[in-house]
N, C-alpha and C positions, 0 to 999 in steps of 0.2 A: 426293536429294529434299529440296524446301526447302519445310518446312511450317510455317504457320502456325496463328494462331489463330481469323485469319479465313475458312481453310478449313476449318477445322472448322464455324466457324458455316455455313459456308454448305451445307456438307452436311447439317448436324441442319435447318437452315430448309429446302431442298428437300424432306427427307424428310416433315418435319410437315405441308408446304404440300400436297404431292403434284404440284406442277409450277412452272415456272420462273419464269411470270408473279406467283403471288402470292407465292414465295419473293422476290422481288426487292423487292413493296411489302414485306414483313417486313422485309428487311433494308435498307430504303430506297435501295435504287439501282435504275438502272433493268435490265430483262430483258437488253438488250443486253450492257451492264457485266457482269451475272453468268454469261451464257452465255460471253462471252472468260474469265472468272478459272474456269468449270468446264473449258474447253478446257486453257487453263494448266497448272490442275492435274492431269490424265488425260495430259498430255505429259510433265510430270511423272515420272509414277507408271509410266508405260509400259502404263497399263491402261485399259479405260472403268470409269468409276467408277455408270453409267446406262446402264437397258435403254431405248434412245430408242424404241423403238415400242412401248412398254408407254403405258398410259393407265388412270390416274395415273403420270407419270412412278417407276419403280421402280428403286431402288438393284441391282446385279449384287453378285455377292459379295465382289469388293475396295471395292464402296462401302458393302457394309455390317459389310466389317472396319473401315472408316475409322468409319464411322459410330457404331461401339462405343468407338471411342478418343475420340471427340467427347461422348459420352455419359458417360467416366470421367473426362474432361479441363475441359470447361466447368463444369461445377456447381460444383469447387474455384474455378477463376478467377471464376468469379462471385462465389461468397462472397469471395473473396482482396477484388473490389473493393466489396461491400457494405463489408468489415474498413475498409478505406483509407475509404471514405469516410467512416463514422463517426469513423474519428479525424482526420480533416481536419475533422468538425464540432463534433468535444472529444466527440460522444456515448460512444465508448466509447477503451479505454486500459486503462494497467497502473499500478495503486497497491500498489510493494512497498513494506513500512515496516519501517523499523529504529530500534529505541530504546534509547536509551542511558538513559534512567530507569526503571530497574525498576518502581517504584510508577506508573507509567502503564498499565501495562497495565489495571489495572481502571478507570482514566478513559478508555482509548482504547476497548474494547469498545463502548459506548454510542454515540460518535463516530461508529464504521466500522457499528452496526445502524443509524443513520438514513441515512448514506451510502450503502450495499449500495441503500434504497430508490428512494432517488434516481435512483441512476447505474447500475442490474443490470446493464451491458454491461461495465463497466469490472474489470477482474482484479486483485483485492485481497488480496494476502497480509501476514505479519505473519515478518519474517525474525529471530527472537530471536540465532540463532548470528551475527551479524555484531554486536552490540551494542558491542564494543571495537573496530572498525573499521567502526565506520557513515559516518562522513565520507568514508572513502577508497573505500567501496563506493560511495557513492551518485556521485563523480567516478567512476568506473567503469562506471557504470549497472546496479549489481547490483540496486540498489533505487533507488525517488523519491521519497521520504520522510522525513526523520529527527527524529526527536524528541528534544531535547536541553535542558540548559540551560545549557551551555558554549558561545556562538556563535565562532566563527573567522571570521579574514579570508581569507575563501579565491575563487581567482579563478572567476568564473561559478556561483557557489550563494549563495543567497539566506536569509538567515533571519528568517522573516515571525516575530514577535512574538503569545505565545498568549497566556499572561494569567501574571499573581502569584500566588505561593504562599508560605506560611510554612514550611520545615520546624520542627517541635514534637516537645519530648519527654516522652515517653508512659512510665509508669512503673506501679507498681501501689500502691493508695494505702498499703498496708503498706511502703514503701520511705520510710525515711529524706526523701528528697528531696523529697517529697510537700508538705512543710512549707513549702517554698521558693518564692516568689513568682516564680520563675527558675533559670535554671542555667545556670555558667560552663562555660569548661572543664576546670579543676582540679576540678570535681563529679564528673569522672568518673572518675578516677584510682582510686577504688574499687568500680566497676560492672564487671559486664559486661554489654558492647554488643553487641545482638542486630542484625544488619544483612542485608540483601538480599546474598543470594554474588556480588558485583560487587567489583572494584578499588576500594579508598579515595576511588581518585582520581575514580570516578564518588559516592560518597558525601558529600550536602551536610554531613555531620555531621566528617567530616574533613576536606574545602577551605574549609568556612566559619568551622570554629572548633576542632576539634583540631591540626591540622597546624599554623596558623597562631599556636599558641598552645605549640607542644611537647607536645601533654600524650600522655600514651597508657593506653587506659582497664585496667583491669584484665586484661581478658580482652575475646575478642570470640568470637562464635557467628553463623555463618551461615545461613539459613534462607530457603529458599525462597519459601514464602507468608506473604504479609501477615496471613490467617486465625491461621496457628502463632504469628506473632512475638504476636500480639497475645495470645493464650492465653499467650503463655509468659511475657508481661509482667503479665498477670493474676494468674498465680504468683508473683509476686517472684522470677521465675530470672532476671531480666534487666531490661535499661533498653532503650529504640530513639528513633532520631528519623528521623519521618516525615511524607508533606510533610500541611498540616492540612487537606486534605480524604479523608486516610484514616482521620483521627482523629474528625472530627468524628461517626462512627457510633459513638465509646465516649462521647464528648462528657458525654451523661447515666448513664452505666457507675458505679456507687460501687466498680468494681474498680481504676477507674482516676485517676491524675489525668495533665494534659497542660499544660505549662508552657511558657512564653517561652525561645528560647537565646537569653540575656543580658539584661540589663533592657529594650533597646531591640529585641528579636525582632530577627528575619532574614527578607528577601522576597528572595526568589530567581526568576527568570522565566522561564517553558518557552519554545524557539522550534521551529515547525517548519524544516527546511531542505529546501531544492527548487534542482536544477538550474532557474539563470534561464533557460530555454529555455521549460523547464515549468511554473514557477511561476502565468502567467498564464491557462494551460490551463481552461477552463470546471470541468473535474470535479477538478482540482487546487485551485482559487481556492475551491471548494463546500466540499471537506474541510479546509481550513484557516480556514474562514469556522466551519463550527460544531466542529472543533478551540480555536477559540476562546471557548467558553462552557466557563465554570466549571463543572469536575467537579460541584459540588454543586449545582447545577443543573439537569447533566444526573440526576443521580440522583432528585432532584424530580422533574423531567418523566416 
């Protein structure tokens, strides 16, 4: 037996209609056309699927076994094509994101509440466990999203440009260093540097100017929230450099001071990265659009 999807329609539409003629304006064809595709399918089935001398035309019992599979089977495929069309119109879709800057997360939460309002149809999650392998995920399609500030040349991913940041070091003003209009790298050779538990390699504070300088600071201490690092710098248990719009909330703090790395500071610049398939995507193009307003900013608003 070779069943379709339009035999199903056509048996829930007989059913609703109660007979052949208005079942055929529903389905727009004409009586004839549906009375051949009901013969069809009853040759078929080796059964009638219609008590024909009933009035309103009435389903027999293998037309209203079929008729219950029409009943579990349609409403998925219909939604199936609601889904498809929304995403052929960019309304709705999937924003996984993967960052590789720890300190975004509290600039991205902001980002994805005015997004969420925007776009409700689109599925938005936040994948932290790929962080060391966001590029090769997102070539993957684990996620479409990554937030970085390392771009690569890589073929078919795009990386749209968010805005400048300074990373800044934040110390507590009881620390020696406090004095200093700046800090090198040799300043820290007797600190210990309190830093987000990520690879160096993702830390602007060792690709921008320890690594590159040889230096290695005394000690180093990992900590998960920006809240602790910052408390612990408050202490004088430690030194951090972070990017300056996580500092600018100690800004006025007399716990703290927050100085230039190097006389001439450091700008360093987030990009989002998006498979260029997606990139131009309506609800893609929207969250990279206010991805691009400065965190402090959004914390204003």
């Amino acid at each position: 037996m070779h069943l379709e999807f339009r035999h199903l329609r056509t048996i829930r539409a007989i059913h609703e209609a109660g007979g052949l003629a208005r079942a055929a304006e529903v389905l727009n064809m004409t009586q004839s056309a549906l009375s051949h595709q009901v013969k069809g399918l009853e040759e078929q089935a080796g059964v009638e699927l219609f008590v024909r001398r009933s009035k309103p035309l009435r389903l027999s019992a293998a037309g209203v076994r079929l008729l219950r599979l029409a009943e579990r089977i349609l409403p998925e495929i219909e939604a199936l094509e609601d889904d498809f069309r929304a995403l052929r119109s960019g309304k709705s879709g999937r924003l996984h994101i993967a960052i590789e800057c720890h300190a975004c997360f509290e600039w991205l939460f902001p980002v994805l509440e005015q997004f969420r309002h925007a776009w409700p149809d689109v599925d938005v999650d936040i994948r932290p466990g790929l962080a060391f392998g966001a590029l090769p995920a997102l070539l993957r399609e684990e996620v479409d999203l990554v937030v970085s500030s390392d771009p690569e040349n890589l073929d078919g991913v795009d990386f749209t440009p968010l805005f400048d940041y300074e990373p800044v070091f934040v110390a507590s003003s009881q620390n020696p260093l406090a004095a200093r209009p700046f800090v090198e790298a040799q300043d820290f050779r007797d600190q210990l540097l309190i830093t987000y538990p990520v690879d160096r390699t993702r830390l602007d504070v060792f690709t921008e100017l320890l690594t590159p300088a040889k230096v290695e600071p005394r000690g180093i201490r990992q900590v998960e929230l920006t809240a602790v690092i910052l408390m612990l710098v408050a202490a004088n248990r430690g030194v951090a450099v972070l990017p300056d719009w996580v500092v600018r909330q100690v800004r006025y703090n007399s716990d703290y001071v927050t100085r230039p790395l190097t006389e001439k500071g450091m700008t360093k610049r987030l990009y989002g990265a998006t498979r260029r398939e997606d990139t131009a995507r309506p609800y893609m193009s929207h969250v990279l659009r206010l991805a691009r307003t400065e965190p402090v900013k959004l914390q204003r608003d």
